[in-house]
C-alpha positions in Angstrom: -13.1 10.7 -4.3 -13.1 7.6 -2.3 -11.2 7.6 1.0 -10.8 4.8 3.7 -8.7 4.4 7.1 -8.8 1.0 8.5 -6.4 -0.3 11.9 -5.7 -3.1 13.6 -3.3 -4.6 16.0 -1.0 -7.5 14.7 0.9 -9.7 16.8 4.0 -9.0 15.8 7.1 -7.0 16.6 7.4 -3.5 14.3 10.5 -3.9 12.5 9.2 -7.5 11.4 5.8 -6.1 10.2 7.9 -3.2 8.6 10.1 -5.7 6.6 7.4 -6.4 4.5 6.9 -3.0 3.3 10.2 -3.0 1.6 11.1 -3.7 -2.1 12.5 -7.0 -2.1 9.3 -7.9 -0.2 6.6 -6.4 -2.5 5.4 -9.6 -4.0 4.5 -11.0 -0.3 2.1 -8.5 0.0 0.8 -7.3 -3.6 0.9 -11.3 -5.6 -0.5 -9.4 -8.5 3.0 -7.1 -9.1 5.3 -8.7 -12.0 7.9 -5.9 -11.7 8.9 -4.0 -9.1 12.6 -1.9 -10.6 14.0 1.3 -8.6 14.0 4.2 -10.7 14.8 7.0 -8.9 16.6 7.9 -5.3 17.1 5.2 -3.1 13.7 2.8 -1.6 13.7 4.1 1.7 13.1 8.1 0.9 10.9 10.5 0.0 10.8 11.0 -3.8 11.7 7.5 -4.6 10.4 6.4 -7.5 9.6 3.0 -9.0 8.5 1.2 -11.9 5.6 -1.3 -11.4 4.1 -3.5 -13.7 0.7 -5.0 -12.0 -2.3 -7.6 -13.8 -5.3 -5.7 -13.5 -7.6 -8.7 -14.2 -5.7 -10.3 -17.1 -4.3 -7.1 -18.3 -0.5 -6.0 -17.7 -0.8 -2.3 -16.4 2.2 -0.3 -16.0 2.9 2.4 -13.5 5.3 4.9 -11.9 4.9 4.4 -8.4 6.4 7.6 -6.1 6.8 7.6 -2.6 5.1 10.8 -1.2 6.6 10.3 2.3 9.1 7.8 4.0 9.4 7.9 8.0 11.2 4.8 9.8 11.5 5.7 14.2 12.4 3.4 16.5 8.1 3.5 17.9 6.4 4.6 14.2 7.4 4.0 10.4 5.3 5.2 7.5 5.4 5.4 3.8 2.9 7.0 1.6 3.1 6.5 -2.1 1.1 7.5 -5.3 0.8 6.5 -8.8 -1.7 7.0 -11.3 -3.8 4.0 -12.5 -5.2 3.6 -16.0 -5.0 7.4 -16.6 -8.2 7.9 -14.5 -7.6 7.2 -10.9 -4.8 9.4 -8.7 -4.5 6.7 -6.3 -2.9 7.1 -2.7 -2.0 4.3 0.1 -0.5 5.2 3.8 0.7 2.4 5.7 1.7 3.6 9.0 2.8 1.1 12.1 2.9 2.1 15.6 5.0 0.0 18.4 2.1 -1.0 20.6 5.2 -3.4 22.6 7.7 -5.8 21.6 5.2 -8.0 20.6 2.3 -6.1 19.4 2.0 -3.1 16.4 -0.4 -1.2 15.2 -1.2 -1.3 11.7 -3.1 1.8 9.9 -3.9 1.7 6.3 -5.2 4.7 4.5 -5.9 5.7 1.2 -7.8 7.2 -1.4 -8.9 6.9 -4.9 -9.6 10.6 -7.0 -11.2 10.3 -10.5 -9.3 12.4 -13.2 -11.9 12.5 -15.4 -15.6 12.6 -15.3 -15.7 8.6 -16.4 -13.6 8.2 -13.7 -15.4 10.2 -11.1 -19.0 8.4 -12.1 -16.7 5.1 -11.6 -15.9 5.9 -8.4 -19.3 6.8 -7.2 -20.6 3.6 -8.6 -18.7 1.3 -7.2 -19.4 -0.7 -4.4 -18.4 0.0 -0.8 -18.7 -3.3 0.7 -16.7 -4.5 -2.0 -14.0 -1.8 -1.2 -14.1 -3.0 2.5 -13.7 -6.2 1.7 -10.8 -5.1 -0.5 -9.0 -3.2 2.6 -9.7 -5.8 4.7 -7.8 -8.4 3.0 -5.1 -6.9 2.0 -4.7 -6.1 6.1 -5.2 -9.9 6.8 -2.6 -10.3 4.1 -0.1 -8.3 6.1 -0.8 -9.8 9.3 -0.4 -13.2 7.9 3.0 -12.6 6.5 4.3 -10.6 9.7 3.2 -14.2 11.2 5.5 -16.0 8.4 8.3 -13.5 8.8 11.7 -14.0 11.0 
C-alpha cells in the first residue's frame, strides 16, 4: 500500500477553497475527468455516489466514485471518497481544510493507493516515489491556484 499526507496553507478564505471541491467544480481541479453524473444521494453526504469517466493516458476509464465521509463546519470541511481503479488499485483521497483566519486555510491532502492483486501490489512497490510527490504536489498547487481564481 502506498500512503501520503501533504499540507499547506493557501491564501484564501475556507468556503472559497471549499467551492472547488464540489461537483459542478470537478473539472477545475481534476482537467482529465469527462464525466462527472450523481448517482446516488445527494453530493454533499456520506454515501454519495458518482459516476466518473477519467483519460488514463489516452484511455477512457470509467469509475464509481463513493464518498466515504462528508463534513462541512463553519472552521473544518472534509470529504473522503474511494473508487476502484482499473480493477487493481482501491484508491482513497482526504481533502480536509482547516480555517487558519479569514484569509488563510489550511489544506491537507491524504490518501492511499492498496493493490488488489499481486500485479497490483508489485506495481505499487515499483513505482517511483518522487514521481508520486511530484504528483501530490501539483495537484495542491492546482488547488491553490484556482482558490486564487475563485470569487
Amino acid at each position: 500500500m502506498v500512503k501520503w499526507k501533504e499540507e499547506r496553507v493557501i491564501p484564501e478564505n475556507i468556503e472559497t477553497v471549499w467551492r472547488l471541491f464540489s461537483d459542478k467544480n470537478v473539472k477545475r481541479l481534476l482537467p482529465k475527468v469527462e464525466e462527472h453524473i450523481l448517482l446516488e444521494n445527494n453530493e454533499d453526504e456520506a454515501g454519495a455516489k458518482h459516476g466518473q469517466s477519467y483519460y488514463e493516458g489516452t484511455q477512457l476509464q470509467y469509475y464509481v466514485v463513493e464518498t466515504m465521509a462528508y463534513e462541512d463546519l463553519p472552521e473544518r470541511k472534509h470529504r473522503h471518497i474511494r473508487f476502484v481503479m482499473s480493477q487493481l488499485f482501491q484508491v482513497d483521497y482526504r481533502y480536509t481544510l482547516l480555517k487558519m483566519s479569514e484569509t488563510e486555510t489550511r489544506f491537507v491532502y491524504e490518501g492511499s493507493q492498496k493493490g488488489l492483486t499481486m500485479t497490483a501490489k508489485a506495481m505499487l512497490l515499483s513505482g517511483s516515489k518522487a514521481k508520486r510527490l511530484e504528483t501530490v504536489r501539483a495537484f495542491m498547487d492546482r488547488v491553490e491556484s484556482e482558490a486564487g481564481k475563485t470569487e
